[in-house]
LOLUM-456172 format. One record per residue (C-alpha): x, y negated, z; residue number from 1. Coordinates in Angstrom, 1 decimal, decimal comma. Example, Ala and Ser with C-alpha at 12.3 -4.5 7.8 and 13.67 -1.06 7.14 Angstrom:
# LOLUM-456172
+--------+--------+--------+-----+
!      u !      v !      w ! num !
+--------+--------+--------+-----+
!   12,3 !    4,5 !    7,8 !   1 !
!   13,7 !    1,1 !    7,1 !   2 !
+--------+--------+--------+-----+
***
This chain:
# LOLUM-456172
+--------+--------+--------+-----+
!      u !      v !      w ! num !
+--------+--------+--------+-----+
!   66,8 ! -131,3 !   96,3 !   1 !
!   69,9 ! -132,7 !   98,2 !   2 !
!   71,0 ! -129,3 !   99,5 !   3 !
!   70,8 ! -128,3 !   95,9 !   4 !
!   72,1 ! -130,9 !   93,5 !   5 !
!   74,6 ! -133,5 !   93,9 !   6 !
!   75,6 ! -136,4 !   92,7 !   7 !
!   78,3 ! -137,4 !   90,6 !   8 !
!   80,4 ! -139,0 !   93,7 !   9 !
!   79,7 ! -135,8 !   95,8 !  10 !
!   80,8 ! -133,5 !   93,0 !  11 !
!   84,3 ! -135,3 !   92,0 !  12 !
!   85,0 ! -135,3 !   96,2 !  13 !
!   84,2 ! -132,1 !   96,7 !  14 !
!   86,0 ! -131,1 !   93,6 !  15 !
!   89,0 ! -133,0 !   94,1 !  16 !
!   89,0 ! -135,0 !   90,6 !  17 !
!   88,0 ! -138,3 !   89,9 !  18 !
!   84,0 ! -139,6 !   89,0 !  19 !
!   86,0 ! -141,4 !   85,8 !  20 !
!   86,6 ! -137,5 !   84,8 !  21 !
!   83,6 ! -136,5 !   85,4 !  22 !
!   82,4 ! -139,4 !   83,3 !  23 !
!   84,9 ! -138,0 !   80,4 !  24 !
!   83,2 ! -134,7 !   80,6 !  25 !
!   80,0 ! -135,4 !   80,0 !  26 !
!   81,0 ! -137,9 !   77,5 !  27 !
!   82,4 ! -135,0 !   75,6 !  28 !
!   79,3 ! -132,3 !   76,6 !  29 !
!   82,0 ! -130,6 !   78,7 !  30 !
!   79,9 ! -130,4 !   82,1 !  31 !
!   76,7 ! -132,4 !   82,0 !  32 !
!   74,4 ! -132,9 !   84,8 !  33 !
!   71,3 ! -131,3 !   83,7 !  34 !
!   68,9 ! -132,9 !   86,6 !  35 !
!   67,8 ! -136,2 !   88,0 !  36 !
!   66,4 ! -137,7 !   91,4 !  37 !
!   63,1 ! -139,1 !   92,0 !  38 !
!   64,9 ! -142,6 !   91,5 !  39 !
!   65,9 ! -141,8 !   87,8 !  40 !
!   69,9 ! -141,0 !   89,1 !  41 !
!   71,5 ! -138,0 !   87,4 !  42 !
!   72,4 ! -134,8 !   89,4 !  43 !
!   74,6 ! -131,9 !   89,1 !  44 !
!   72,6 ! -128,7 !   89,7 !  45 !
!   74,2 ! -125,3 !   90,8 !  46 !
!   75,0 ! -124,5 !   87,2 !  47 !
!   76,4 ! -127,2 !   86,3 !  48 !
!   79,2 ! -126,9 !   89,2 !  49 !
!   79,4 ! -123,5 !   88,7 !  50 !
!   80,8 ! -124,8 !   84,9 !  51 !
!   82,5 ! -127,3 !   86,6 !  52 !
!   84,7 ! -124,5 !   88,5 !  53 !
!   85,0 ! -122,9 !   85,4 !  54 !
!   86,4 ! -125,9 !   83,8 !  55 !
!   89,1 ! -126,5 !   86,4 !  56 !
!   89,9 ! -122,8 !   86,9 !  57 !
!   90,8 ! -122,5 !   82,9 !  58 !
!   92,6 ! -125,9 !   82,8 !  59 !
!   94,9 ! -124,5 !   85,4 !  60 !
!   95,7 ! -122,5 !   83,1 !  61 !
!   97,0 ! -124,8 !   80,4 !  62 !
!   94,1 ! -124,7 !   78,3 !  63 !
!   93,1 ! -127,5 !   76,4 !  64 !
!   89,2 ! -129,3 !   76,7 !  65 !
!   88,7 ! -128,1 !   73,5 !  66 !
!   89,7 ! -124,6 !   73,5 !  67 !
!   88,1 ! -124,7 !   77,2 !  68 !
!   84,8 ! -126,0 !   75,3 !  69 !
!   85,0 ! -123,0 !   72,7 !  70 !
!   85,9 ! -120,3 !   75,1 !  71 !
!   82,5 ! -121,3 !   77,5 !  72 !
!   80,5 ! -121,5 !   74,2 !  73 !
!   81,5 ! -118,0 !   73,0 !  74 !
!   83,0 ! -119,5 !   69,6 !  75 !
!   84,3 ! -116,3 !   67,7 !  76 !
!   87,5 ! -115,4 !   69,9 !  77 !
!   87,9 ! -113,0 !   73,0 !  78 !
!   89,3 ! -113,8 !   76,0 !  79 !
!   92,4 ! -111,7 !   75,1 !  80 !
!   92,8 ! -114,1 !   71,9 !  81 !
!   92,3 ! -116,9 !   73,8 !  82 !
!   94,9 ! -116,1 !   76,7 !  83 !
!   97,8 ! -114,3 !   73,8 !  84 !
!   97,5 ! -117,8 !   72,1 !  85 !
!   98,2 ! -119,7 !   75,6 !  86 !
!  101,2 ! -117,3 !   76,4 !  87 !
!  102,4 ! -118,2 !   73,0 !  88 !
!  101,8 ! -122,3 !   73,6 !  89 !
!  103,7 ! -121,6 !   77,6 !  90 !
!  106,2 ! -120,3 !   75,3 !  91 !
!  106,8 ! -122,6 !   73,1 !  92 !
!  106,9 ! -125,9 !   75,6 !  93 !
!  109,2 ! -123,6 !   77,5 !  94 !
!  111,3 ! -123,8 !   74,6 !  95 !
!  110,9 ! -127,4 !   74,5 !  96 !
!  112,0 ! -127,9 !   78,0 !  97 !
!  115,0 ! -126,1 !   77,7 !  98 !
!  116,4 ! -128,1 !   75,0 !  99 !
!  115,5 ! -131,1 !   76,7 ! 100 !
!  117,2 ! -129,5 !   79,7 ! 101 !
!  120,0 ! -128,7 !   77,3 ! 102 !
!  120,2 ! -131,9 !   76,0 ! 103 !
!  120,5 ! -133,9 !   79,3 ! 104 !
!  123,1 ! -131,8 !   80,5 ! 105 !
!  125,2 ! -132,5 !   77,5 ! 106 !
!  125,1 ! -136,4 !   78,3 ! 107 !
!  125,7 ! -135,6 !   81,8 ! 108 !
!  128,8 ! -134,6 !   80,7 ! 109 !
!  129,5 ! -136,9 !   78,4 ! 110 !
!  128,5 ! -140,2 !   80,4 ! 111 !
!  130,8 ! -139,2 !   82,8 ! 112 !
!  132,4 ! -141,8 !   85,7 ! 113 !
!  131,8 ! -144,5 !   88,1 ! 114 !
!  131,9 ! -147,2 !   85,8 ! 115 !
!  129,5 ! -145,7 !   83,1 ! 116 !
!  127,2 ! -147,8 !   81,4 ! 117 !
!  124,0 ! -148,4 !   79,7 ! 118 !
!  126,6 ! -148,2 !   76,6 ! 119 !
!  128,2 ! -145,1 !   77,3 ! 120 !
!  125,1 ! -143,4 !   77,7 ! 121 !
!  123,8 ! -144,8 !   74,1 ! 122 !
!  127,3 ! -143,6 !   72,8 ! 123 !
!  126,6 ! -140,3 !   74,1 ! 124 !
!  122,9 ! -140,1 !   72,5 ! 125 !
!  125,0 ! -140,7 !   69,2 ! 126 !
!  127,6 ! -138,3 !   70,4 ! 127 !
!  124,7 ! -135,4 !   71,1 ! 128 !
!  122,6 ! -136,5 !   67,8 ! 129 !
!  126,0 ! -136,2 !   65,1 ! 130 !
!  126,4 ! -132,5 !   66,8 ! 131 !
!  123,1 ! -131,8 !   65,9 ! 132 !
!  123,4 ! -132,3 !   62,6 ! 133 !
!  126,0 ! -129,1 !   62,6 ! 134 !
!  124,9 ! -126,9 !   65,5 ! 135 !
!  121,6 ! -125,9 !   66,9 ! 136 !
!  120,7 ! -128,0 !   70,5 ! 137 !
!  120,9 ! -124,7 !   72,6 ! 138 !
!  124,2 ! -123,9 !   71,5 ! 139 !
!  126,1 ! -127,1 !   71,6 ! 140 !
!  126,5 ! -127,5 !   75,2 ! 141 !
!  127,2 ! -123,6 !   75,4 ! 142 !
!  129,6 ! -123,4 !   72,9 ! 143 !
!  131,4 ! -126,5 !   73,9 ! 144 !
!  131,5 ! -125,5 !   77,4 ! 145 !
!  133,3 ! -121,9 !   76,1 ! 146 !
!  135,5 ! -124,2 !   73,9 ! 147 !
!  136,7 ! -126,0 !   77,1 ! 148 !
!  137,4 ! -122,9 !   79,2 ! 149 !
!  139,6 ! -121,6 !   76,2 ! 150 !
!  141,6 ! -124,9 !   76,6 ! 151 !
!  144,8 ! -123,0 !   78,3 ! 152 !
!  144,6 ! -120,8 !   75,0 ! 153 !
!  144,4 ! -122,8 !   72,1 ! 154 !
!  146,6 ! -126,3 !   73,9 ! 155 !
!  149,7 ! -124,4 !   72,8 ! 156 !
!  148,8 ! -123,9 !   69,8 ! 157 !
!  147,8 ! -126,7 !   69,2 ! 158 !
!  151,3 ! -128,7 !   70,1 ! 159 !
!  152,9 ! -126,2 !   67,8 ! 160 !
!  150,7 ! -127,4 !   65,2 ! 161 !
!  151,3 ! -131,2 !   65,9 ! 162 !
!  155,5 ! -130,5 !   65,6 ! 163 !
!  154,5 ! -129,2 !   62,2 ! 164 !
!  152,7 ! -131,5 !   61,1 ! 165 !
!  154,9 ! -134,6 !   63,0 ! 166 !
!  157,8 ! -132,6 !   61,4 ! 167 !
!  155,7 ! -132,7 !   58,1 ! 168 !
!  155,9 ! -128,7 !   57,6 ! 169 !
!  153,4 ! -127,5 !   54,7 ! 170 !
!  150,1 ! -126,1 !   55,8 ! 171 !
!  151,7 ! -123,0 !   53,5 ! 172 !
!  155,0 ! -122,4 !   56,2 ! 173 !
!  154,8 ! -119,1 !   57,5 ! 174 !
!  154,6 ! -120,6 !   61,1 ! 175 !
!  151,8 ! -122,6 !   59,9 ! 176 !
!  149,8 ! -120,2 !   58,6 ! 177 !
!  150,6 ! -117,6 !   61,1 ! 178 !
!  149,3 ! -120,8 !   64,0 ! 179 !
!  146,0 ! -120,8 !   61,9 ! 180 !
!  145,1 ! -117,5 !   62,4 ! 181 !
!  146,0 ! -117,9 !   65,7 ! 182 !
!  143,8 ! -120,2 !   66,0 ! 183 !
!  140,9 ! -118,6 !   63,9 ! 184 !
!  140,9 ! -115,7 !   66,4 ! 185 !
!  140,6 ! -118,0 !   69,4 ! 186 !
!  137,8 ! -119,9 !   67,6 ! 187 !
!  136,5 ! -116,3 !   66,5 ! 188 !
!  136,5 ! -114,8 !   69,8 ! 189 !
!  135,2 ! -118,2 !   71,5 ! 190 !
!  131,9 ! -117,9 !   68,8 ! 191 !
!  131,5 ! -114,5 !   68,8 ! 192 !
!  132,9 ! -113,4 !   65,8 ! 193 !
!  130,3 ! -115,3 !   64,2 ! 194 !
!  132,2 ! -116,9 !   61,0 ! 195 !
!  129,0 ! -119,0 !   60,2 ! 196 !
!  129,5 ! -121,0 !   63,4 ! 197 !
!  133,2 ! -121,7 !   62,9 ! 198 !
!  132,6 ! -122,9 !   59,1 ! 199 !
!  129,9 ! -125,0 !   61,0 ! 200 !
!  132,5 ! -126,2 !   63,7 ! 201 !
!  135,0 ! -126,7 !   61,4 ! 202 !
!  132,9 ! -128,8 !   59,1 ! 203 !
!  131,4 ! -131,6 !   61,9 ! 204 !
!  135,0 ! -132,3 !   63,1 ! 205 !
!  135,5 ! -133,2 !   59,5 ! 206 !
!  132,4 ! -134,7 !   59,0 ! 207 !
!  131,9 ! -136,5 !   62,1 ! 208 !
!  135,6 ! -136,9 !   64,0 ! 209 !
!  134,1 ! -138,0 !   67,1 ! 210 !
!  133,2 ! -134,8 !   67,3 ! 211 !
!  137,1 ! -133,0 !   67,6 ! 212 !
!  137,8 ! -135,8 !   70,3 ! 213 !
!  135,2 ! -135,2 !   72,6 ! 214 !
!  136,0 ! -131,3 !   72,0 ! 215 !
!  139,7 ! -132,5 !   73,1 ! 216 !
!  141,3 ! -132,2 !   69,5 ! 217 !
!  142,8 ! -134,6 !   67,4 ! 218 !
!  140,8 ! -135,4 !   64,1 ! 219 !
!  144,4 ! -135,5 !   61,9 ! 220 !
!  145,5 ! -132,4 !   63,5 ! 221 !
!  142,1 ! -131,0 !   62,9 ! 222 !
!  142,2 ! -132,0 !   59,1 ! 223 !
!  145,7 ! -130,2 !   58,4 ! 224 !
!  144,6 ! -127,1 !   60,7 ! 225 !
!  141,5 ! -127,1 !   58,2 ! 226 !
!  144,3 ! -127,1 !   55,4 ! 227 !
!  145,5 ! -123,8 !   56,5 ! 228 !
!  142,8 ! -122,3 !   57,3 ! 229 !
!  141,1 ! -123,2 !   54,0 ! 230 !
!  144,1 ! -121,3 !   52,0 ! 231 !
!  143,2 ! -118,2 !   53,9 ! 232 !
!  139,8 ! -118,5 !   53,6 ! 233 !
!  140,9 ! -119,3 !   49,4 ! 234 !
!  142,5 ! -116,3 !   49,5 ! 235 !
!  140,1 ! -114,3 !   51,1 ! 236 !
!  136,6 ! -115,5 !   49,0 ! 237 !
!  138,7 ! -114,5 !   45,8 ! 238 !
!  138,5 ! -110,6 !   46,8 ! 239 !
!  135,3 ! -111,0 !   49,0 ! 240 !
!  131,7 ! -112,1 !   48,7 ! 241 !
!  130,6 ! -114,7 !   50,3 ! 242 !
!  127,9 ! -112,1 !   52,6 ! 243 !
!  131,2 ! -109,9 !   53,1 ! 244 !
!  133,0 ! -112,8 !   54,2 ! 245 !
!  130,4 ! -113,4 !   57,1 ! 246 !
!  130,0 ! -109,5 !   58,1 ! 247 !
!  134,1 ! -109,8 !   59,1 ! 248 !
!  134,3 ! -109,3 !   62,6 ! 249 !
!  136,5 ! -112,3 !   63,5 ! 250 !
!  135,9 ! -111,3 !   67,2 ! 251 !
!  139,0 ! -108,8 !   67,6 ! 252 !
!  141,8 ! -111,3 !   66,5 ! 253 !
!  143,3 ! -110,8 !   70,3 ! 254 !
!  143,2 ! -107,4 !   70,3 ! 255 !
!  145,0 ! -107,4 !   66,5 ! 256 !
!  147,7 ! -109,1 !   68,8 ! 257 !
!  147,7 ! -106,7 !   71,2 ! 258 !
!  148,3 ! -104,1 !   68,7 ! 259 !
!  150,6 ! -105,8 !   66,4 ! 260 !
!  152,7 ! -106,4 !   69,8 ! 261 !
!  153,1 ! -102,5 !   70,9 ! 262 !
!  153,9 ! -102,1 !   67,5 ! 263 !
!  156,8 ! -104,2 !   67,2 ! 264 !
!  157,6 ! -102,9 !   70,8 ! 265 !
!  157,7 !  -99,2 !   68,9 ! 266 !
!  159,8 ! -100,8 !   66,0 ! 267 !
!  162,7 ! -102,4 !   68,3 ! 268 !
!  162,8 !  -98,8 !   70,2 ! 269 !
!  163,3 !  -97,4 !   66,7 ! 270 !
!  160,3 !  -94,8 !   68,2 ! 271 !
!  160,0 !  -92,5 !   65,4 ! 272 !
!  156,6 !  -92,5 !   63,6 ! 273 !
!  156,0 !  -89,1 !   63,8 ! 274 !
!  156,2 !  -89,9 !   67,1 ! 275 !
!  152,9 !  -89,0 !   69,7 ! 276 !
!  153,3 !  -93,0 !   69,8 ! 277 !
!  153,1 !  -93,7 !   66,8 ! 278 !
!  150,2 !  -91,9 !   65,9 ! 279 !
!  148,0 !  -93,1 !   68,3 ! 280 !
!  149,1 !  -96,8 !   67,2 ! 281 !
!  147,6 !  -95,6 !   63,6 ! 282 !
!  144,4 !  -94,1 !   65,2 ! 283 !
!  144,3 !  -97,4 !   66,6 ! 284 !
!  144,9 !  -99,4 !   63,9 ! 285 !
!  142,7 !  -97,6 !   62,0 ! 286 !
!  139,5 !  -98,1 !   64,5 ! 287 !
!  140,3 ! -102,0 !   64,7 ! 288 !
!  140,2 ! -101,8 !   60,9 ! 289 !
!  136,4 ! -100,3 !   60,5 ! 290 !
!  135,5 ! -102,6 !   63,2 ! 291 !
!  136,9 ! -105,8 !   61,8 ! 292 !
!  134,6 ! -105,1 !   58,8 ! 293 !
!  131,7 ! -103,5 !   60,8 ! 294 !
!  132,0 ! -100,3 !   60,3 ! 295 !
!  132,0 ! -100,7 !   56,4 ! 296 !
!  134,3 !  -98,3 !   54,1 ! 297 !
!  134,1 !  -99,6 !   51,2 ! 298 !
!  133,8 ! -103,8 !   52,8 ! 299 !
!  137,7 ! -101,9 !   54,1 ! 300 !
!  139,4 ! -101,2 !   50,9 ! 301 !
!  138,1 ! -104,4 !   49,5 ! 302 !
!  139,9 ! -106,3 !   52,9 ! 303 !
!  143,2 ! -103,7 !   52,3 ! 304 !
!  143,1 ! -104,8 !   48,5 ! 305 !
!  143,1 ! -108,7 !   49,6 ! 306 !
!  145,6 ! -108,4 !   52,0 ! 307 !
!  147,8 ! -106,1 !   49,1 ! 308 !
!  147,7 ! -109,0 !   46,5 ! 309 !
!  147,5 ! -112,5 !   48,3 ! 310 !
!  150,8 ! -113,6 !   49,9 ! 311 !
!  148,9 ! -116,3 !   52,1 ! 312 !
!  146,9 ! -113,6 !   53,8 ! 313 !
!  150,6 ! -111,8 !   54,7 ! 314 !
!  152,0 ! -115,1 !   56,1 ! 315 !
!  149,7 ! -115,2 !   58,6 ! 316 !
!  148,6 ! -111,5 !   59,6 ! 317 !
!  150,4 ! -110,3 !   63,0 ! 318 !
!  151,0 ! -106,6 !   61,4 ! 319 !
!  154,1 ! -107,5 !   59,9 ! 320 !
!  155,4 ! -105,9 !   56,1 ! 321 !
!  157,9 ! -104,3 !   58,8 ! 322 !
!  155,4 ! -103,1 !   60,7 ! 323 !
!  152,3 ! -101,9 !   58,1 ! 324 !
!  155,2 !  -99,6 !   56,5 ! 325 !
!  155,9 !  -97,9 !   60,0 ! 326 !
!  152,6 !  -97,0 !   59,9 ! 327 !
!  152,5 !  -95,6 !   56,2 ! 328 !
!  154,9 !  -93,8 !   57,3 ! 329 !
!  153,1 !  -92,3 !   60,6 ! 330 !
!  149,9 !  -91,3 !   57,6 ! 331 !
!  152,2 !  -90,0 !   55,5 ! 332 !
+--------+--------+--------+-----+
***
């Protein structure tokens, strides 16, 4: 009987668990010993290790007791079910993980220093939780790290902003508005071209300042950049829906740049614009067009049309009146 049972001390040794596990399993008709000695003590037969093995090898798997319970009592699910819906639990604490992952990371960098304390690091829980409120966890520590390596592009900017505002210049100057869209194609190609995102941005540094000075910006300057953004954005929600507001591809402002600077390079040459030149600056303006509203016709005429009829919108565009006629005059 020895060589063939075992008792519960033997089985936990050999099975590298504890007898108060054992214990738990039988309590909950997991693996039961199913014989007993001659002196009334309970044994584990052959079978009932064999389960025991079976136990361990499907809790290595992640299962759970009870789904370990209903899969070795056959209960209405295949093994296929049974593994598809582990993959899909993996998954999901894999997702967890990475957030948390995410999250510590973010107050890595923000508890930053020698001297940090046990305050700084409750500061930067606060700090972490008010950008939650705005931005999804895996994307604050992304996007803010993006924001950061786009510092040497946006710091001038924003010092030509602060003189206009020090010099108390309306958010309607053309400089202004021409530093806001700037700006908005920074932001734009920073996020993606996703216009959602910046609204979202935008709207935390309002909302919660802290925010714009741990992102490096001032919450005043912030708050009068938001001014002249907001007339543009006025402008634009009069001609456009708010659905054809977010399909705008904000993600080619540099390349508008680009352009509108071999244009004016064409201009000052006095390059007529019949010109080989000239016509491949309209073929090009052309493409940047479809793709600014993704490709849309119609979503193009209804930008074309904006642009026509709202002043702020010219401010602040880099083709210049100068400039959009020269190319008229290259379709024509």
């Amino acid at each position: 009987m020895d060589a063939i049972h075992l008792t519960i001390g033997a089985v936990a040794k050999r099975a590298g668990i504890t007898v108060r596990t054992l214990h738990h399993y039988d309590h909950i008709g997991l693996v039961c010993p199913g014989a007993r000695s001659e002196s009334g003590y309970r044994l584990y037969s052959p079978k009932d290790i064999e389960r025991l093995h079976a136990v361990q090898s499907l809790k290595q798997l992640g299962l759970s007791l009870e789904a370990i319970a209903a899969m070795l009592a056959e209960r209405k699910f295949t093994p296929q079910e049974l593994l598809r819906h582990q993959v899909a639990e993996v998954s999901r604490k894999l997702e967890e993980i990475k957030q948390l992952k995410d999250k510590l990371q973010f107050l890595e960098h923000s508890v930053s220093g020698q001297n940090a304390c046990a305050a700084d690091l409750l500061d930067g829980i606060r700090l972490l939780e008010a950008h939650e409120l705005y931005l999804p966890v895996q994307h604050v520590r992304k996007l803010l790290g993006r924001w950061h390596r786009a510092k040497s592009r946006w710091e001038p900017i924003a010092e030509h902003l602060n003189a206009c505002l020090a010099s108390g210049t309306p958010v309607d100057d053309a400089q202004v508005q021409l530093l806001a869209q700037r700006w908005m194609n920074i932001a734009m190609s920073v996020f993606g071209g996703r216009l959602g995102v910046i609204f979202d941005w935008v709207r935390m540094h309002q909302e919660a300042p802290e925010t714009a000075r741990h992102a490096g910006l001032d919450p005043e300057l912030m708050q009068y950049l938001e001014q002249a953004i907001g007339l543009r954005l006025a402008a634009l929600r009069r001609h456009l829906t708010p659905a054809e507001l977010e399909r705008l591809d904000g993600s080619t402002g540099p390349e508008w740049e680009s352009f509108a600077a071999q244009g004016e390079k064409l201009l000052a040459a006095s390059v007529s614009p019949k010109a080989d030149a000239a016509r491949a600056l309209l073929a090009r303006y052309r493409e940047l067009s479809l793709r600014t509203v993704a490709q849309d016709r119609s979503l193009a005429v209804k930008l074309a049309q904006a642009y026509a009829s709202e002043p702020i919108l010219a401010l602040g565009h880099f083709v210049s009146p100068q400039l959009r006629a020269y190319l008229d005059a290259a379709a024509s």
